[in-house]
C-alpha positions in Angstrom: -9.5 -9.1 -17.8 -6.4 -11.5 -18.7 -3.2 -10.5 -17.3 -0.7 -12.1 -19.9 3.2 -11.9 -18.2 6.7 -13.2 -17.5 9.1 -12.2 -14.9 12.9 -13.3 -15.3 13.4 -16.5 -13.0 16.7 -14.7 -11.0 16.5 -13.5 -8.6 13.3 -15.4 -7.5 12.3 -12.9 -4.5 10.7 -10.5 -8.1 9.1 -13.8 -9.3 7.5 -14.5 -5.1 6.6 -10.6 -5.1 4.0 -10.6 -8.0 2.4 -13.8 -7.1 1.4 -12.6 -3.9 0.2 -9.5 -4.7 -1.8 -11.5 -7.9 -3.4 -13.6 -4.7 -4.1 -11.1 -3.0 -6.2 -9.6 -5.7 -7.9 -13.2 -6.2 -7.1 -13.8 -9.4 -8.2 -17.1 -11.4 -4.4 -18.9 -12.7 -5.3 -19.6 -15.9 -2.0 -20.6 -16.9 2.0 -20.5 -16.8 1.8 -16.5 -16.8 -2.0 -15.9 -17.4 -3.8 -14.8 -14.6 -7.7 -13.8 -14.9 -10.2 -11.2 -12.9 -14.1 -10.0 -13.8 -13.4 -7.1 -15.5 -13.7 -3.6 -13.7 -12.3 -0.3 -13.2 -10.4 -1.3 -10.1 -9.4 -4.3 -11.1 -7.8 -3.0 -14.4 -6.1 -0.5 -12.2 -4.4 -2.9 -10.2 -3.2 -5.2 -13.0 -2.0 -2.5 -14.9 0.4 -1.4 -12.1 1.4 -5.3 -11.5 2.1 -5.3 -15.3 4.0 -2.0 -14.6 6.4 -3.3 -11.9 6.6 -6.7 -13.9 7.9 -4.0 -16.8 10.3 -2.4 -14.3 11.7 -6.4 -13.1 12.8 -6.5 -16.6 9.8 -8.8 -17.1 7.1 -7.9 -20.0 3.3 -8.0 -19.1 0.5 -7.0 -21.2 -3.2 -6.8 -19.9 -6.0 -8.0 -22.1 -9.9 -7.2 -22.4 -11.1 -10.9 -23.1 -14.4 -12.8 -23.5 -14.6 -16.6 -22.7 -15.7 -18.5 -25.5 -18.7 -20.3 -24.2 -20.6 -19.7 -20.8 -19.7 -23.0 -19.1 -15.9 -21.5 -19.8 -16.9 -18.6 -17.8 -18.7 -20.2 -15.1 -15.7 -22.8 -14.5 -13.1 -19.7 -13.7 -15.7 -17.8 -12.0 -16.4 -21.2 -9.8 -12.6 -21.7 -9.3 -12.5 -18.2 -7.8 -15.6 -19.4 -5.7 -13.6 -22.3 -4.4 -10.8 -20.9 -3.6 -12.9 -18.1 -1.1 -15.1 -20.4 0.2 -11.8 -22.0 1.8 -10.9 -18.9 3.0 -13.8 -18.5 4.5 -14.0 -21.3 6.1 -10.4 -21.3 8.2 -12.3 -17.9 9.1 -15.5 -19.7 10.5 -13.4 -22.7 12.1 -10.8 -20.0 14.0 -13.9 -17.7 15.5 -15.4 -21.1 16.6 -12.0 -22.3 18.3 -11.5 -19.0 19.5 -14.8 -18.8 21.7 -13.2 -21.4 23.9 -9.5 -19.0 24.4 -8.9 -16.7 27.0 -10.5 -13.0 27.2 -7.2 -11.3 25.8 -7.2 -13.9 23.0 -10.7 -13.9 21.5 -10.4 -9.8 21.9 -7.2 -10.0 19.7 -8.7 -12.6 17.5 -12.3 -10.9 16.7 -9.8 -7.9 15.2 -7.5 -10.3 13.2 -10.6 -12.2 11.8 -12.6 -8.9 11.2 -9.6 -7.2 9.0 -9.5 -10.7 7.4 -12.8 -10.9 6.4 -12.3 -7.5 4.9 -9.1 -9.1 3.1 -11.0 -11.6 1.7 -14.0 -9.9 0.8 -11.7 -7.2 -1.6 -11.1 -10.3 -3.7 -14.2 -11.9 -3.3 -16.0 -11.4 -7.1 -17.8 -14.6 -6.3 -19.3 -14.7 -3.2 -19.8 -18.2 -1.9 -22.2 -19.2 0.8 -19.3 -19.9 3.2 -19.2 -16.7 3.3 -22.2 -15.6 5.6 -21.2 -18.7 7.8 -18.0 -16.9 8.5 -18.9 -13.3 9.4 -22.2 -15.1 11.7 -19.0 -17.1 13.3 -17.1 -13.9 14.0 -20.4 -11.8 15.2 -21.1 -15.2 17.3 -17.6 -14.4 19.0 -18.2 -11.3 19.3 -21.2 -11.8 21.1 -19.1 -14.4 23.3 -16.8 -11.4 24.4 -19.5 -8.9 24.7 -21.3 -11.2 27.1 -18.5 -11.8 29.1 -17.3 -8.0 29.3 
């Protein structure tokens, strides 16, 4: 699914708005204003309602159906999208590993931040990298940390 849009440059808190909520959702940047996600029901319910709200801005948006034109096309977004969770996943991995070394309070508070991240990540994550098994064994290896401790 393409995503096709332009929001008005003024003010620019509109323009800051809809690229977060487009990272949140993971999406490939094709372009100046063409963003890019596999195509699903959920995912062409959410870029529908970005398109929407761009509408409201006083922006346009249109949302497209689209097939790349050759597989190595494809596989280059769909590795892009890789890439760019595998680095996710790996600030993940490095902060449970740091974290087994913190204080009691700390690794408790962390284990919950990383857990709900991992679940952030993994709502976006169309791709799954292997970075992403090293991550949620880091956070079950702090977990264990704390549990042997308690």
């Amino acid at each position: 699914m393409l995503l096709a849009y332009r929001i008005p440059r003024q003010p620019s808190t509109l323009r800051i708005t809809i690229w977060r909520k487009l990272d949140r959702l993971g999406v490939a940047r094709l372009g100046d204003g063409l963003v890019a996600l596999p195509a699903d029901a959920r995912t062409r319910e959410q870029l529908d309602w970005i398109a929407e709200e761009i509408g409201e801005m006083g922006g346009s948006a249109t949302v497209w159906l689209a097939v790349p034109g050759n597989a190595a096309q494809e596989r280059a977004i769909a590795e892009e999208m890789r890439r760019a969770r595998a680095a996710e996943y790996r600030a993940v991995a490095e902060q449970a590993e740091a974290a087994a070394s913190a204080r009691p309070g700390e690794r408790s508070r962390t284990i919950k931040r990383l857990q709900a991240e991992l679940r952030r990540i993994g709502r976006r994550d169309y791709f799954p990298p292997i970075e992403r098994e090293a991550a949620q064994r880091a956070v079950r290896a702090l977990v264990r940390v704390v549990e042997g401790a308690g």
